[in-house]
Rosetta silent file (secondary structure, phi, psi, omega in degrees, C-alpha in Angstrom):
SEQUENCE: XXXXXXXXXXXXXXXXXXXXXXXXXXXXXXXXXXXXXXXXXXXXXXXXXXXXXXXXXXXXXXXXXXXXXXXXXXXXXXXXXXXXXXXXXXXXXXXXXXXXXXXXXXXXXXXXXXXXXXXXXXXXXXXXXXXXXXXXXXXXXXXXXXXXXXXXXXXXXXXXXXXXXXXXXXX
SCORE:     score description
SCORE:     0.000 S_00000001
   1 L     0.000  -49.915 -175.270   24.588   31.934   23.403 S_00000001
   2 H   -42.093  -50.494 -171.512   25.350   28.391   21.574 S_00000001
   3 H   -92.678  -29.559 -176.688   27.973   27.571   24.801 S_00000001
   4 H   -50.204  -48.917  165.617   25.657   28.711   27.389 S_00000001
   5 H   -36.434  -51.949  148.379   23.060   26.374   26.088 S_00000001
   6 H   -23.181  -83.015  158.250   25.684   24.121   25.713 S_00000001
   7 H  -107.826   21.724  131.055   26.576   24.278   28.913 S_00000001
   8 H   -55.413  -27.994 -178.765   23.708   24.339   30.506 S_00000001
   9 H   -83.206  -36.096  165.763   22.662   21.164   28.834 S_00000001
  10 H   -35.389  -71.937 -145.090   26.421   19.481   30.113 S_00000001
  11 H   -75.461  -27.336  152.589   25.234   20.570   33.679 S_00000001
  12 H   -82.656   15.852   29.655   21.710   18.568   33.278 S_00000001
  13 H    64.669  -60.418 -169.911   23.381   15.670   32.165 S_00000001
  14 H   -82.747  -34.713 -175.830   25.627   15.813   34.894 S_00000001
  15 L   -78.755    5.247  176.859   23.187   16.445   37.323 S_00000001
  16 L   141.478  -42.044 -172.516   20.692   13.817   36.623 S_00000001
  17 L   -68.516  129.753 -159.776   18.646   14.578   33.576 S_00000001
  18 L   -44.772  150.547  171.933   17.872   12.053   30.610 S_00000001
  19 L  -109.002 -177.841 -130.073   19.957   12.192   27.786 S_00000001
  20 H  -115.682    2.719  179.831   18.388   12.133   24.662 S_00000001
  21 H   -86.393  -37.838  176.580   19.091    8.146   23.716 S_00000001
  22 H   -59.714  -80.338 -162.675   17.060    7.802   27.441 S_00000001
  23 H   -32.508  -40.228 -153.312   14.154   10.327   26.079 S_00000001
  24 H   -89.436  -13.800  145.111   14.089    8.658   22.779 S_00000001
  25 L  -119.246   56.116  168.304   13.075    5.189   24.522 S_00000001
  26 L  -108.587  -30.514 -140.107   11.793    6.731   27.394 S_00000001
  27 E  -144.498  157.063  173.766    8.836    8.501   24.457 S_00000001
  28 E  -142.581  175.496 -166.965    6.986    6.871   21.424 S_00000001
  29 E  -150.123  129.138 -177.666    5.425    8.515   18.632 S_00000001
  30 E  -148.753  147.959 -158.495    1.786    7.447   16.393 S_00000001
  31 E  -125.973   94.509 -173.786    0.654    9.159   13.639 S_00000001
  32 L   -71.277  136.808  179.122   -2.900    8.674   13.062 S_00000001
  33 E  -112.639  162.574 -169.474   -4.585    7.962    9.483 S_00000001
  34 E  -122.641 -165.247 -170.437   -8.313    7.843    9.230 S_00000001
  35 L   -57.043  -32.462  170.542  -10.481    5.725    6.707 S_00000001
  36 L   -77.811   16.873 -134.543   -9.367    7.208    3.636 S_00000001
  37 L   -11.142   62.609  162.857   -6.049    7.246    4.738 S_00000001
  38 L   -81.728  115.496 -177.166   -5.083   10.692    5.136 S_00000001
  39 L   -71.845  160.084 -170.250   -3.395   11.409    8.352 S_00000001
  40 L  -171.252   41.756  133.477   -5.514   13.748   10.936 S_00000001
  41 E   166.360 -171.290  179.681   -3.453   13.379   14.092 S_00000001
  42 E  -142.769  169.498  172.224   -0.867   12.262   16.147 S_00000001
  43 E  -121.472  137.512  111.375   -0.056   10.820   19.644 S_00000001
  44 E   -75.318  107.860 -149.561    2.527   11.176   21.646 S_00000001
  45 E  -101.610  153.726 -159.928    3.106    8.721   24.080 S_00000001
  46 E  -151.786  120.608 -171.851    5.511    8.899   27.314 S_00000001
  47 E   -69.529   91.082  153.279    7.142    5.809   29.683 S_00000001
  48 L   -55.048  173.510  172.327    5.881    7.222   33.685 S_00000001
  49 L   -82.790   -0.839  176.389    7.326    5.218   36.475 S_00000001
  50 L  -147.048   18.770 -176.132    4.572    2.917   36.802 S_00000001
  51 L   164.661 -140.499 -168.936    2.638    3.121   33.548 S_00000001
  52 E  -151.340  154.566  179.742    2.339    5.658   30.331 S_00000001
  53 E  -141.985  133.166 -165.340    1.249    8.500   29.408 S_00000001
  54 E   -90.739  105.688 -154.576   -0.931    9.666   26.176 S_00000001
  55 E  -116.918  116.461  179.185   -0.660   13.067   24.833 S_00000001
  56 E  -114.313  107.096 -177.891   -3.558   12.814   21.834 S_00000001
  57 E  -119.826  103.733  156.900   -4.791   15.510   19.065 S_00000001
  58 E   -77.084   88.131 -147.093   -7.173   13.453   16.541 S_00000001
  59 E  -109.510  143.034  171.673   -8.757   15.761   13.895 S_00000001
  60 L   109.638   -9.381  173.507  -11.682   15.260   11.367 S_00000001
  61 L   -88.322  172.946  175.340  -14.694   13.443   13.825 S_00000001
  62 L   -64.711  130.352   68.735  -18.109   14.799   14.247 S_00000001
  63 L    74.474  135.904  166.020  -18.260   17.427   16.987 S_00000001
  64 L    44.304   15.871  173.177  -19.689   17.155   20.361 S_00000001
  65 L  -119.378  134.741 -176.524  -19.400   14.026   20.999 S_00000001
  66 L  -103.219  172.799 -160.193  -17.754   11.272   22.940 S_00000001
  67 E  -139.457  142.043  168.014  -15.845    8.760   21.342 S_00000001
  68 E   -88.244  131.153  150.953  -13.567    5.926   22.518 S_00000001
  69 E   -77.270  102.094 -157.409  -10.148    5.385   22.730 S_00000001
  70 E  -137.220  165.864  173.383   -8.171    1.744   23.008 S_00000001
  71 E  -101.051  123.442  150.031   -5.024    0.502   22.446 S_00000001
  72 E   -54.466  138.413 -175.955   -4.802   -2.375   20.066 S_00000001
  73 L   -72.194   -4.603 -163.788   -3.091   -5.897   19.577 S_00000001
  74 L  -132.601  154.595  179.395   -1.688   -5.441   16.085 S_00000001
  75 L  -106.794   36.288  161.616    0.206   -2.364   14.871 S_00000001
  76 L  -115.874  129.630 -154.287   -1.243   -2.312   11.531 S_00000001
  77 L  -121.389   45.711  168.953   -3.914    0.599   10.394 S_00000001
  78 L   -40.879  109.580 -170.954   -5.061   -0.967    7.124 S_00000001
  79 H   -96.150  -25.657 -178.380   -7.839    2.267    6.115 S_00000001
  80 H   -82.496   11.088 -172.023   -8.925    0.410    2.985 S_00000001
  81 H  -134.517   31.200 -170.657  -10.367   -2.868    5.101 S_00000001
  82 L    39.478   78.676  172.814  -11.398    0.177    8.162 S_00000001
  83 L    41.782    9.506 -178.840   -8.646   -0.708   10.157 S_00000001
  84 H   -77.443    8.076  165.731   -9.559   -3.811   11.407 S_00000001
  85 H   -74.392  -33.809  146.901   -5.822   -5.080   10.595 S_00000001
  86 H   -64.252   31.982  165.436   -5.596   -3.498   13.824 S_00000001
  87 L    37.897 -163.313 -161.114   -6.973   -6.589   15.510 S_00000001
  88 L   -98.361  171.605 -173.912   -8.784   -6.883   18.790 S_00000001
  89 E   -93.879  160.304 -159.893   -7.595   -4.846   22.162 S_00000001
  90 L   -72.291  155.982 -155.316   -4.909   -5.565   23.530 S_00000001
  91 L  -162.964   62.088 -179.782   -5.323   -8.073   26.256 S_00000001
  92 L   -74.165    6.954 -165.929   -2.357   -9.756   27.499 S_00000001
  93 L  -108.054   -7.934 -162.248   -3.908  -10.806   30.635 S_00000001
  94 L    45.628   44.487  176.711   -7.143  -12.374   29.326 S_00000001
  95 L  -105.763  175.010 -163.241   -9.516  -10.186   30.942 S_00000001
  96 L   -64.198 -169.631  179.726  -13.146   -9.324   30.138 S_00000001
  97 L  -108.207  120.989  168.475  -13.598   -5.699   28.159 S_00000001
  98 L   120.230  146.302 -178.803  -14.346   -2.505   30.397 S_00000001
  99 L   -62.141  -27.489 -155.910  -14.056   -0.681   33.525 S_00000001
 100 L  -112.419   -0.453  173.305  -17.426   -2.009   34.869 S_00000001
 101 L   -86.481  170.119 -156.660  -16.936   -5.892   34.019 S_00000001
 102 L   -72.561  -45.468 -169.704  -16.605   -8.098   36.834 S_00000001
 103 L  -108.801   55.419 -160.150  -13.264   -9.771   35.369 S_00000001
 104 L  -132.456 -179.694    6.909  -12.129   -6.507   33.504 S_00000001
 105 L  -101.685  155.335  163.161  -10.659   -4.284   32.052 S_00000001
 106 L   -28.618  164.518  175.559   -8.802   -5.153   29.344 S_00000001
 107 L   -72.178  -50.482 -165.166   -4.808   -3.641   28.997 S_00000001
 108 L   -77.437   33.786 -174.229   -5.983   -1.596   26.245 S_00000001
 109 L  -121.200  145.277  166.348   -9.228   -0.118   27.329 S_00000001
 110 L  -124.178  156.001 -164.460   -9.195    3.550   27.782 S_00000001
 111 L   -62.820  175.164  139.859  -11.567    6.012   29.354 S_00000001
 112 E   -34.129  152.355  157.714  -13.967    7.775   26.744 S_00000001
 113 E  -140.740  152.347 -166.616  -12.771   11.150   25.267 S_00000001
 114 L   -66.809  138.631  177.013  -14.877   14.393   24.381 S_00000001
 115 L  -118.030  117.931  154.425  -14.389   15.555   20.654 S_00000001
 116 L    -1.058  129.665  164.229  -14.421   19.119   20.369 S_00000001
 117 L   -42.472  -35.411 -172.155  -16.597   21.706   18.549 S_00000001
 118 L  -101.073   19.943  179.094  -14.223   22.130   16.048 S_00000001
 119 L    72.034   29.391 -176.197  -14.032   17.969   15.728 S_00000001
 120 E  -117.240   75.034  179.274  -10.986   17.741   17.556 S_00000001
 121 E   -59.556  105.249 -179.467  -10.277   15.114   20.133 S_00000001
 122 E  -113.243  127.988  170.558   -7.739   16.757   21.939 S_00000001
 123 E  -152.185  158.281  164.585   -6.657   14.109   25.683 S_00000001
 124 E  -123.710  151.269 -155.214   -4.189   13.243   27.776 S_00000001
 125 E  -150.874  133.568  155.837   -4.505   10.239   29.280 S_00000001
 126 E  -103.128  158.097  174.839   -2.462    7.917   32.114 S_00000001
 127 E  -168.818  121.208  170.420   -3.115    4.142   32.453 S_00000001
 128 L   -89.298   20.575 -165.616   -0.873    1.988   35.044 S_00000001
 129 L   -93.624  -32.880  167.914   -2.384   -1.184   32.981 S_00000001
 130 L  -155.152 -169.751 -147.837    0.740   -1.136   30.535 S_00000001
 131 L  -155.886  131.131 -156.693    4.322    0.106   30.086 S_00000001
 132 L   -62.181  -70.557  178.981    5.677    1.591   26.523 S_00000001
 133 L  -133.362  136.729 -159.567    8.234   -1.541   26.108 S_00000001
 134 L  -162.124  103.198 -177.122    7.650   -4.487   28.031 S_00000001
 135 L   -22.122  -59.780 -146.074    7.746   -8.303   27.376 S_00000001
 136 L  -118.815  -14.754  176.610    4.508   -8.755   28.365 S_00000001
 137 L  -116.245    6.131 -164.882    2.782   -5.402   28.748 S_00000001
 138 L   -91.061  146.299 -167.827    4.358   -3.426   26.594 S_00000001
 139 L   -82.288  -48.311 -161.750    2.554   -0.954   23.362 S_00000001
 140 L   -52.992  129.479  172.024    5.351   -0.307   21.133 S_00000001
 141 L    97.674  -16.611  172.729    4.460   -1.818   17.589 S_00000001
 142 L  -111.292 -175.336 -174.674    0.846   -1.861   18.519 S_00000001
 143 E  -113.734  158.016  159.841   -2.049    0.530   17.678 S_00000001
 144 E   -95.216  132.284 -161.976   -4.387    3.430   18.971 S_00000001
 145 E  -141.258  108.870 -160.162   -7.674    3.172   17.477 S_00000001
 146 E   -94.217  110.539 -164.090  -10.082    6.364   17.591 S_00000001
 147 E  -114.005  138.753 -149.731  -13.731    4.569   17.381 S_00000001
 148 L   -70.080  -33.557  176.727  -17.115    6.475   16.117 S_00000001
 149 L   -99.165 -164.417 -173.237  -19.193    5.972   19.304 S_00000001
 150 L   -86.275  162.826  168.454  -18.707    5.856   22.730 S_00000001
 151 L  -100.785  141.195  155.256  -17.129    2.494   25.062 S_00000001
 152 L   -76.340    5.110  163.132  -20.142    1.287   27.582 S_00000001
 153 L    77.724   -3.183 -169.046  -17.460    0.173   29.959 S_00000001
 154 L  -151.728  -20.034  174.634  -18.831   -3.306   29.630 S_00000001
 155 L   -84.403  149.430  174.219  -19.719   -5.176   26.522 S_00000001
 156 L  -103.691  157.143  -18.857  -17.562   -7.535   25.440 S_00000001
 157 L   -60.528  -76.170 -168.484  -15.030   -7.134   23.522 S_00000001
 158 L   -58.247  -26.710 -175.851  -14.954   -3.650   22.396 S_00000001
 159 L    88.365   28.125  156.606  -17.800   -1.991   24.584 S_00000001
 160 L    33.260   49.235  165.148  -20.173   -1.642   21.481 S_00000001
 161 L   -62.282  -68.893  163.121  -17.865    1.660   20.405 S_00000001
 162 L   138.079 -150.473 -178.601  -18.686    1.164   16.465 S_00000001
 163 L   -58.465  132.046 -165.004  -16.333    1.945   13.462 S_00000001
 164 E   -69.647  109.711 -173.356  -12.410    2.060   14.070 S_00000001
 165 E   -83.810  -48.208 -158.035  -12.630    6.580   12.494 S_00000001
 166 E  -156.015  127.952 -147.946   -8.410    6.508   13.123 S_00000001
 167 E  -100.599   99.455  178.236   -5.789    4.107   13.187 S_00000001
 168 L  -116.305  161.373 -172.772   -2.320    5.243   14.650 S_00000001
 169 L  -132.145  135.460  172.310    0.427    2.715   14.879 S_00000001
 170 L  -116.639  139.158 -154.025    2.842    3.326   17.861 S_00000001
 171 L  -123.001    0.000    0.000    6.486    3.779   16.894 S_00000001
């Protein structure tokens, strides 16, 4: 069994398929802590051909409720000052905050996401707004920041979301 695998993995190799130094910066990984700093989720994040893609299970918010997701300028998730060491969102372009402003949205703004019954923001998310590593557009080193209320798509900055609940640094 060991060489079939074997070579089966030789023959997707040869034939085209990433090899695992490509996956490993092809993919990024953020491990969310929440205010007390206990961790209670993870991200995985994934390089597309034109943008990234967000595979998210956040555990531990209130229920039934949506809540916003953004990507941050600073990759630090201080939980004793409530994350706000994760800085403002990222915004390498200097636009307003939100899908609905006139000069917006920011690189970091992400739709809303639904949190479960069982308090479990489970999303996957694509956005062609930035690229995993990138001089100028790129996430690695900065954070995802799981916020208690909803984004209104329009106030600036944040889109009057509320308290930063979970902090992830992406790595």
């Amino acid at each position: 069994m060991k060489i079939v695998a074997l070579a089966a993995a030789g023959a997707l190799v040869a034939a085209g398929a990433p090899t695992m130094a490509q996956q490993a910066k092809d993919t990024a990984q953020a491990n969310f802590i929440d205010r007390s700093g206990t961790e209670n989720g993870r991200a995985t994040i994934t390089a597309g051909r034109d943008g990234v893609l967000f595979e998210v299970e956040v555990s531990g918010l209130q229920p039934r409720k949506w809540v916003a997701l953004h990507i941050h300028e600073n990759g630090r998730c201080d939980h004793a000052g409530g994350h706000d060491s994760a800085g403002g969102h990222f915004n390498p372009d200097g636009k307003e905050h939100g899908f609905a402003a006139a000069n917006g949205p920011h690189a970091g703004d992400l739709p809303n996401q639904y949190v479960a019954e069982d308090g479990v923001m489970r999303a996957q998310v694509y956005t062609t707004m930035v690229r995993l590593d990138d001089a100028e557009s790129g996430i690695r080193g900065r954070a995802l920041v799981v916020h208690a209320g909803s984004d209104d798509y329009r106030t600036d900055p944040a889109g009057g979301a509320g308290d930063r609940l979970a902090c992830a640094v992406i790595k």
